[in-house]
MIFI-521137 format. One record per residue (C-alpha): residue number from 0; residue in three letters; x, y, z. Coordinates in nm, 4 decimals, decimal comma. Each point is the difference from the previous one (the first is absolute). Layout:
BEGIN
    i   aa         u         v         w
  NUM  ALA         X         Y         Z
...
END
This chain:
BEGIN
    i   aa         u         v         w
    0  UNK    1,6444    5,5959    1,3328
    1  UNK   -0,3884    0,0050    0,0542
    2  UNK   -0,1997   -0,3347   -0,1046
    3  UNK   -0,2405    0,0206   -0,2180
    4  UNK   -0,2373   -0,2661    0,0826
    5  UNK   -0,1204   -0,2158    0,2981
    6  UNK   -0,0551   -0,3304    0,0467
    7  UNK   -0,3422   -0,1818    0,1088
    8  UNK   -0,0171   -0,3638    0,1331
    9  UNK   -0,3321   -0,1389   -0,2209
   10  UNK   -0,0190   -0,3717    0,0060
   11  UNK    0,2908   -0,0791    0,1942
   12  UNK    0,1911    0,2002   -0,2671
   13  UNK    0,1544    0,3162   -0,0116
   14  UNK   -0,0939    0,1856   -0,2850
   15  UNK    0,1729    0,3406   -0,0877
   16  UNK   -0,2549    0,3084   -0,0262
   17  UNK    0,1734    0,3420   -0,1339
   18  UNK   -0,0925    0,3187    0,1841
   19  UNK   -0,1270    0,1951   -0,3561
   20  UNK   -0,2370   -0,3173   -0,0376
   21  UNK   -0,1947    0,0646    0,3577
   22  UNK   -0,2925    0,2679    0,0046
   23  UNK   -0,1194    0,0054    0,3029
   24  UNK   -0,0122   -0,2083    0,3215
   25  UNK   -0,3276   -0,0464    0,2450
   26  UNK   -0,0534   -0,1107    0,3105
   27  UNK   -0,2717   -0,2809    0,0275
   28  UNK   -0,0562   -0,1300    0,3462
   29  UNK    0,3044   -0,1707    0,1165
   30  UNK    0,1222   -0,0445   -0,3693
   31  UNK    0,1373    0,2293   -0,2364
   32  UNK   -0,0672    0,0228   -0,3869
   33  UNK    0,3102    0,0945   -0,2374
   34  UNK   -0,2284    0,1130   -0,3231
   35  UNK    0,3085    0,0176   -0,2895
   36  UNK   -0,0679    0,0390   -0,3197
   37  UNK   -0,0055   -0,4061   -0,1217
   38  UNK   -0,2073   -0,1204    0,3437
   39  UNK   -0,0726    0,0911    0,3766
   40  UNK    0,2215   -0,2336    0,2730
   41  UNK   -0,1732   -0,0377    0,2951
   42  UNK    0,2570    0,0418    0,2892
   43  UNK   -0,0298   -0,1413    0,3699
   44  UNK    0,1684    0,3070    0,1354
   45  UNK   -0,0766    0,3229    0,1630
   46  UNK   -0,0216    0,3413   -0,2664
   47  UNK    0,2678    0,1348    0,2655
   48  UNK    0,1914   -0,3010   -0,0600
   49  UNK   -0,0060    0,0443   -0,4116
   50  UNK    0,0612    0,3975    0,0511
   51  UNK    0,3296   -0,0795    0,1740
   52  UNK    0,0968   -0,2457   -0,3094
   53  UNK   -0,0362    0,2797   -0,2111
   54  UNK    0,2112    0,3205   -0,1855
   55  UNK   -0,1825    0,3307    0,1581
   56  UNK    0,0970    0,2129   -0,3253
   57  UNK   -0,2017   -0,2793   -0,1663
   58  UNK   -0,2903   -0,0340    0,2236
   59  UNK   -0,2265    0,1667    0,2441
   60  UNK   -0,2187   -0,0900    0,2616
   61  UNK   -0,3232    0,1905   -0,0136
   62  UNK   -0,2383   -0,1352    0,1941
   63  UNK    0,0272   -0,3002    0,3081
   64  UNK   -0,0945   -0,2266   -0,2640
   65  UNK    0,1137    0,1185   -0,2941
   66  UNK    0,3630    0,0417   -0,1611
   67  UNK    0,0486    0,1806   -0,3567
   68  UNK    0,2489   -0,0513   -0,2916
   69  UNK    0,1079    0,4231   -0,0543
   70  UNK    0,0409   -0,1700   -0,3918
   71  UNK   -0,3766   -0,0677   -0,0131
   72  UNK   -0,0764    0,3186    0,1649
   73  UNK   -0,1999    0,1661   -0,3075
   74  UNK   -0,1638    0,3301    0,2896
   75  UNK   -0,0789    0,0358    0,3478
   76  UNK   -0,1910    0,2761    0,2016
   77  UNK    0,0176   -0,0065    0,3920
   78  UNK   -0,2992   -0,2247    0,0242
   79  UNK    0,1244   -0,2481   -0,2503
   80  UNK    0,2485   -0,1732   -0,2465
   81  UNK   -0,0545   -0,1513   -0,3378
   82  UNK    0,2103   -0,3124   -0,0693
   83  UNK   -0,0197   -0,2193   -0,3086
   84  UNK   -0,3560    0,1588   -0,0627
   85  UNK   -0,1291   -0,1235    0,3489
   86  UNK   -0,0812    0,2909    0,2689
   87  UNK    0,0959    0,0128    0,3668
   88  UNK   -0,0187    0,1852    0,3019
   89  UNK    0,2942    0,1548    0,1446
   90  UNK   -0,0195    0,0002    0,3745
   91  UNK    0,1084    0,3006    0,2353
   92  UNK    0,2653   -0,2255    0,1547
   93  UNK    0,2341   -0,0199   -0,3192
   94  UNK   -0,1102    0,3023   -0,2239
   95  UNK    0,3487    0,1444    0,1293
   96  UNK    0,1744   -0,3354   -0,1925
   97  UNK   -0,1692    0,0708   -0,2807
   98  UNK    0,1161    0,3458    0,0039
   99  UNK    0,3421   -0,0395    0,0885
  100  UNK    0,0310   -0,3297   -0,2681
  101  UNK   -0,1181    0,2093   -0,3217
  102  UNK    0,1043    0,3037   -0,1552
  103  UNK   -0,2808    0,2805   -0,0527
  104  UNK    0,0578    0,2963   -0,2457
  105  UNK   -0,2981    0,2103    0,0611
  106  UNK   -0,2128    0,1764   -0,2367
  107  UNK   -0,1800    0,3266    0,0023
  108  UNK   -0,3618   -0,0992   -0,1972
  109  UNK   -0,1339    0,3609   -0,0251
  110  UNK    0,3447    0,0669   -0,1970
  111  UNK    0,0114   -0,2790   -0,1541
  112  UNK   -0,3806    0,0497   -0,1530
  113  UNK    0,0658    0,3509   -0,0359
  114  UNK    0,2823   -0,1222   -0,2432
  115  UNK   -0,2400   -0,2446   -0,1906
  116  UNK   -0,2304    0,2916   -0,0990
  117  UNK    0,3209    0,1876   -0,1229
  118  UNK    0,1037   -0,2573   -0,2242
  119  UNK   -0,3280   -0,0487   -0,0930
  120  UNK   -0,0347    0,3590   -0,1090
  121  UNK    0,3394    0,0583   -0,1563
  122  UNK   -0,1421   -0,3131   -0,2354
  123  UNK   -0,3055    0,1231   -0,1061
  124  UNK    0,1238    0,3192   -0,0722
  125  UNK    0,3379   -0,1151   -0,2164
  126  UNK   -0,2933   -0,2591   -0,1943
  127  UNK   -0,1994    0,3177   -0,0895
  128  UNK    0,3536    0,1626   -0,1345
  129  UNK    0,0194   -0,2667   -0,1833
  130  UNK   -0,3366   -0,0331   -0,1765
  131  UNK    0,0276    0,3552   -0,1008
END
């Protein structure tokens, strides 16, 4: 059975930190910051370091500095990723991750607005049938 949750060593305690409460995680300097949804940990490890420590169904490294929570994933183009209403760039080097860590149903737009002015239509024209 997979955990659920991590633990991070804050104040010579160990304090338990659950994998749907973590948004993102960024690389600053030789520190890392955990940002969660209560408060950010500041870690003294490597961002290769945390990536190991954590589920890759859950989480995806996008950038050498940055790794995402797929649960606060709310869109993402090939130049970047919105998390938790915060943009970022998605780097050449793990736009495959991305990729193979999310599941994309694809969308044909001139269909799709083609359909719009359809329903459109059909609904003006069945409000006119029914004024008369």
């Amino acid at each position: 059975m997979q955990r659920k949750y991590i633990f991070v060593r804050k104040d010579k305690k160990c304090l338990k930190v659950l994998y749907n409460d973590i948004k993102y995680i960024e690389a600053v300097g030789r520190y890392v910051n955990m940002v969660t949804i209560n408060e950010v940990h500041l870690l003294l490890l490597s961002i290769g370091q945390v990536e190991k420590q954590l589920p890759k169904d859950r989480f995806c490294r996008i950038h050498r500095s940055h790794i995402i929570s797929l649960d606060y994933t709310s869109q993402f183009d090939n130049e970047t990723i919105i998390v938790a209403g915060k943009e970022f760039p998605i780097s050449r080097q793990y736009r495959h991750a991305l990729n193979e860590s999310t599941n994309v149903l694809c969308c044909d737009e001139k269909k799709t607005n083609e359909m719009k002015d359809f329903v459109v239509k059909k609904l003006a024209r069945s409000t006119k049938l029914n004024e008369n």
